[in-house]
N, C-alpha and C positions, 0 to 999 in steps of 0.2 A: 452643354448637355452632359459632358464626360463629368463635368465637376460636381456636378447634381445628381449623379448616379452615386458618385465617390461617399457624396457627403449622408447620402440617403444608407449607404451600405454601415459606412461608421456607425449612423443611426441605431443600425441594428444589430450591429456587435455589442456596443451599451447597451442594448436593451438585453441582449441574451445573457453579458457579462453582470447585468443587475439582478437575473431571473435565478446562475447560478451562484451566485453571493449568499442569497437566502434559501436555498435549497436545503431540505433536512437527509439525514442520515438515510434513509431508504431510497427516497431520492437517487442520493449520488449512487448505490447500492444497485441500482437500476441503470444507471447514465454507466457505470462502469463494466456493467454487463453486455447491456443492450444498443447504446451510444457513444463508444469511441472517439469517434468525431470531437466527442465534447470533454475527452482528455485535457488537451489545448488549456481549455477556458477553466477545467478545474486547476490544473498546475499553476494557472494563475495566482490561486488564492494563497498560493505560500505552501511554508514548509510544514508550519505550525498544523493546519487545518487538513493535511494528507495526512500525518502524524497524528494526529485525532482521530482522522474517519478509523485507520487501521485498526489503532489501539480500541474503538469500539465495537468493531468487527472480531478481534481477538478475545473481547471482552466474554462475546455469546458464547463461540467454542470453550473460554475456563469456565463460564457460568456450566456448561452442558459437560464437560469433563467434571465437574466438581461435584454436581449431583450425582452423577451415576456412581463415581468414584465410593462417594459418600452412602451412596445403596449398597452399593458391594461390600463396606465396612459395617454398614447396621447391619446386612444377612451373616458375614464375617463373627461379629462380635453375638448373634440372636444366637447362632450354630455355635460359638467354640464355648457359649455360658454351659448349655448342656453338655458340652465334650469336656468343661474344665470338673462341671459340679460332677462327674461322674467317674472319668477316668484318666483325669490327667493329677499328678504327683500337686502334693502341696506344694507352696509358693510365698513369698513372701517380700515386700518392699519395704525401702528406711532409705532414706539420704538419697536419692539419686538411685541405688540400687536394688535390680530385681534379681530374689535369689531363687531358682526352682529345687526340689529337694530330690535329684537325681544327679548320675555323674553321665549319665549318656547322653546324647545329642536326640531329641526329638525331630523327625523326618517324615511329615504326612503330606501325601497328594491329594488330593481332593479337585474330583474333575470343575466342579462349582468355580471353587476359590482358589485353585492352582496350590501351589506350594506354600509349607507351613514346618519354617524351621526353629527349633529350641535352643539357644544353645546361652547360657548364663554363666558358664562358666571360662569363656576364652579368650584371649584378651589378642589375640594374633590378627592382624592384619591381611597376614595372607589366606588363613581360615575364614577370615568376614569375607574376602573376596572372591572366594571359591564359591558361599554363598550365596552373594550377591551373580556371581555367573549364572548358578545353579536357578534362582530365581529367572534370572532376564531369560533362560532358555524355554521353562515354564511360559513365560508373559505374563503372568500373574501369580503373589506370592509375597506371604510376611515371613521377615526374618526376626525375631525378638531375644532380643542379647542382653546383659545385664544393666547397660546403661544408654540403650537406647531399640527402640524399633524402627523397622526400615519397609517401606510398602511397594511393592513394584505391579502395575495396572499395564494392561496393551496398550490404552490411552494417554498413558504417561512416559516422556522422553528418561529414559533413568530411572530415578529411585530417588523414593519420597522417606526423610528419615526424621523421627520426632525424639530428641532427645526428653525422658523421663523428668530431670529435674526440671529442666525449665519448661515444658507442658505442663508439668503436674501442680507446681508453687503456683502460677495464674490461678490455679483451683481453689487453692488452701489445702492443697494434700500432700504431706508429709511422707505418710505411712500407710497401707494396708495390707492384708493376707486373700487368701484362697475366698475364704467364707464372705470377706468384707466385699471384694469383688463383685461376689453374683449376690450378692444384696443390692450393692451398687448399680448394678444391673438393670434390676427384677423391679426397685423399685422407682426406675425413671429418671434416679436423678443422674444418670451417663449424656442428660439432651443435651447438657452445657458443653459437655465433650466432642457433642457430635456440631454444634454450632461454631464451637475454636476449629473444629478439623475444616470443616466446608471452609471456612474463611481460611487457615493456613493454605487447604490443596485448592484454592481459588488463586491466591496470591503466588504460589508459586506455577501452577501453570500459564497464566497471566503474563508472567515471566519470562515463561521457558520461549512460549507461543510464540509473544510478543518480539521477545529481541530475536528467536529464530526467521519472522515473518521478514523485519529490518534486514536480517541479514539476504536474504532471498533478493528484496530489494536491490540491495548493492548491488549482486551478481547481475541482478537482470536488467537494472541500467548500467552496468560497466557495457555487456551487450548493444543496449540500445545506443549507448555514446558513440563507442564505433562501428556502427552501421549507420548515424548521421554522419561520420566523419569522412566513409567510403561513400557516401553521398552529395557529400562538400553542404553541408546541411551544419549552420551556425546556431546552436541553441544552447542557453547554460545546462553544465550539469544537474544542478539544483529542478530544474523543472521539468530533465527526465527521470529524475529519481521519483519528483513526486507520481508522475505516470506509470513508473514502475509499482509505486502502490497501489494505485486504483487498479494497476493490469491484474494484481495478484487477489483481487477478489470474489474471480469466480474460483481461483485456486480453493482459496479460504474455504468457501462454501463447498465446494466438492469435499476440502477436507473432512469438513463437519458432518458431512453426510458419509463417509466412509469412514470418519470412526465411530458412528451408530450402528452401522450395518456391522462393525465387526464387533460393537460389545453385542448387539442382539444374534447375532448370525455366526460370529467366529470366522467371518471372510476375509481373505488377507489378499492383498497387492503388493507384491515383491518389491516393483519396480514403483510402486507409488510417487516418490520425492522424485524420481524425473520426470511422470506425468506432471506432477504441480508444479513443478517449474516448466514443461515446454508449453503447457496450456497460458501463464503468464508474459513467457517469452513471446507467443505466438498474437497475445493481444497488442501489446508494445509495438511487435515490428509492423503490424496491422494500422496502428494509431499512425506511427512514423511515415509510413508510405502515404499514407491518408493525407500527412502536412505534406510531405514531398508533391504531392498528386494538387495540391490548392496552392504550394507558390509558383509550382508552374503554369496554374492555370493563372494567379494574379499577376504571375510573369506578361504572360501573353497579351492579359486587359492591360497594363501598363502600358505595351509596346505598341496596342493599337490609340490607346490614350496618346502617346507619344507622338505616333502618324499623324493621330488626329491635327494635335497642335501645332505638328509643324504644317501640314496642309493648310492649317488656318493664315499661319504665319506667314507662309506663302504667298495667298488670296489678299491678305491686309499687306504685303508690300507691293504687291501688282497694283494693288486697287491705288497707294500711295505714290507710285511713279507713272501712272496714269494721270494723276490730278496734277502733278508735278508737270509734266510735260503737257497739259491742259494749259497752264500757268503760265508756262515758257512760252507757247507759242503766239500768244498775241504780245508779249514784250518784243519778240523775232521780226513781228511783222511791223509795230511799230517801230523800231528800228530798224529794219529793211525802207520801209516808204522814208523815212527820216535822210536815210543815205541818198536815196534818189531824188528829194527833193533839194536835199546838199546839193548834190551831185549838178544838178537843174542850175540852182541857182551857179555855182561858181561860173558853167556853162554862159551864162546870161552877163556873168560877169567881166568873162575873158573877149565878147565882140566884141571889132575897135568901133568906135564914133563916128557916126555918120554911116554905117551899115545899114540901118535902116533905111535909110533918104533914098 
């Protein structure tokens, strides 16, 4: 009966383990939300296919940072054509460089598009990065220097920088001025521009996202490693890393929803990156207790599996020295009467002759 419970249960572990084999991407989306339980059975499937689901999950957030990013550069560039054609100093590019025809540093706020610095003429390191401060305090903000420009978004970890020549040579653009610009502009053909950028600020956020997410990972199974380990709980690292990734994607999605609310809304979470991380942490040790909570209970079916068979064990030796002793005792008795009839005769043999008479 025990065996046929075992074998029935196996059953249908392979069947759950075939059901999550061919599961698609929302799927597990959902099982790592709402089903914990079935951590377990996804870490099963390798390193490869946690590393997948992630990098697809990271993939939405760069998709959605890259558009928006890319709206804020079309409004960016629709606003500075009228700000260039009208009041800003002539300009000019050749080789790699952009020269503006003033000696002062250009310095606009703009509540829209944050900060907007000029500077073409400095070649100092510590001035770009006084810059580059000056931006990140903003959260939003171009810096445009003579041989390269640099984009900083709230959306984006750092600073996004496109070196002139090698953006512009993909183009077949060498050379232009002030004029040739907002023609360039005005007559649409900047869409090729704006198709290289979405793919560039796709790819590097993709990046940034992605190996940031892996690293969260780590942390949150080095955790889970030693909370099995103060558990006396034997499982490879490998298969609570991969739980580590499933744990982190309701992170994921909360993140994605709080960097919308704060391109639309302007709303900040100070302590944000330790909510994402305690909210992952918090699924893990949840997952963890979950397995701790079913080998104790298989613990327990074992042991009474175990009573069971020695009770049998028991019943099938009784019943065995039963028959045994069934066995023995008509050879007992045949040889008991066997003795007395010895016994009889020697008896018969020892009166002397003529006793009878």
């Amino acid at each position: 009966m025990a065996q046929e419970e075992n074998k029935n249960k196996v059953e249908e572990k392979k069947e759950e383990y075939k059901e999550l084999k061919g599961i698609g991407f929302f799927k597990k989306v959902k099982y790592s939300i709402l089903n914990i339980e079935k951590y377990p059975e996804m870490a099963i499937e390798g390193l490869g296919k946690a590393v997948s689901y992630i990098a697809k999950l990271v993939a939405v957030l760069g998709i959605i940072l890259s558009v928006w990013t890319l709206y804020q550069i079309y409004q960016m560039i629709q606003e500075g054509t009228n700000y260039i054609e009208n009041e800003f100093p002539d300009f000019s590019y050749s080789d790699g460089t952009l020269t503006v025809n003033t000696d002062e540093v250009i310095n606009i706020d703009n509540e829209q598009f944050g900060k907007l610095i000029v500077d073409t003429n400095t070649d100092s390191e510590e001035t770009i990065n006084q810059y580059k401060n000056s931006i990140n305090e903003a959260g939003t903000g171009v810096i445009i220097l003579k041989n390269e420009v640099i984009f900083k978004n709230i959306t984006m970890i750092g600073e996004v920088s496109y070196n002139y020549k090698e953006s512009l040579e993909s183009m077949n653009i060498s050379e232009f001025n002030k004029q040739d610009l907002i023609n360039y502009v005005r007559q649409g053909q900047i869409n090729s521009v704006y198709v290289s950028l979405f793919v560039s600020l796709f790819i590097y956020s993709f990046a940034m996202y992605f190996v940031n997410t892996l690293w969260y990972a780590v942390i949150i199974s080095i955790v889970g490693y030693f909370t099995m380990w103060i558990l006396k709980m034997r499982i490879r690292y490998v298969a609570i890393f991969n739980m580590s990734i499933y744990a982190l994607t309701l992170s994921t999605i909360l993140n994605i929803i709080y960097l919308l609310v704060n391109i639309f809304f302007n709303f900040n979470i100070e302590y944000f990156s330790i909510m994402y991380l305690s909210v992952a942490v918090i699924y893990l040790l949840a997952t963890i207790f979950i397995i701790k909570s079913d080998l104790i209970k298989k613990q327990g079916e074992v042991m009474k599996i175990i009573e069971a068979q020695e009770m049998i064990k028991k019943e099938i030796e009784q019943k065995e020295r039963e028959e045994e002793q069934k066995q023995e005792k008509p050879e007992e008795d045949k040889k008991e009467n066997k003795d007395k009839k010895d016994k009889k005769d020697k008896l018969d043999d020892d009166e002397p002759e003529g006793s009878k008479a």
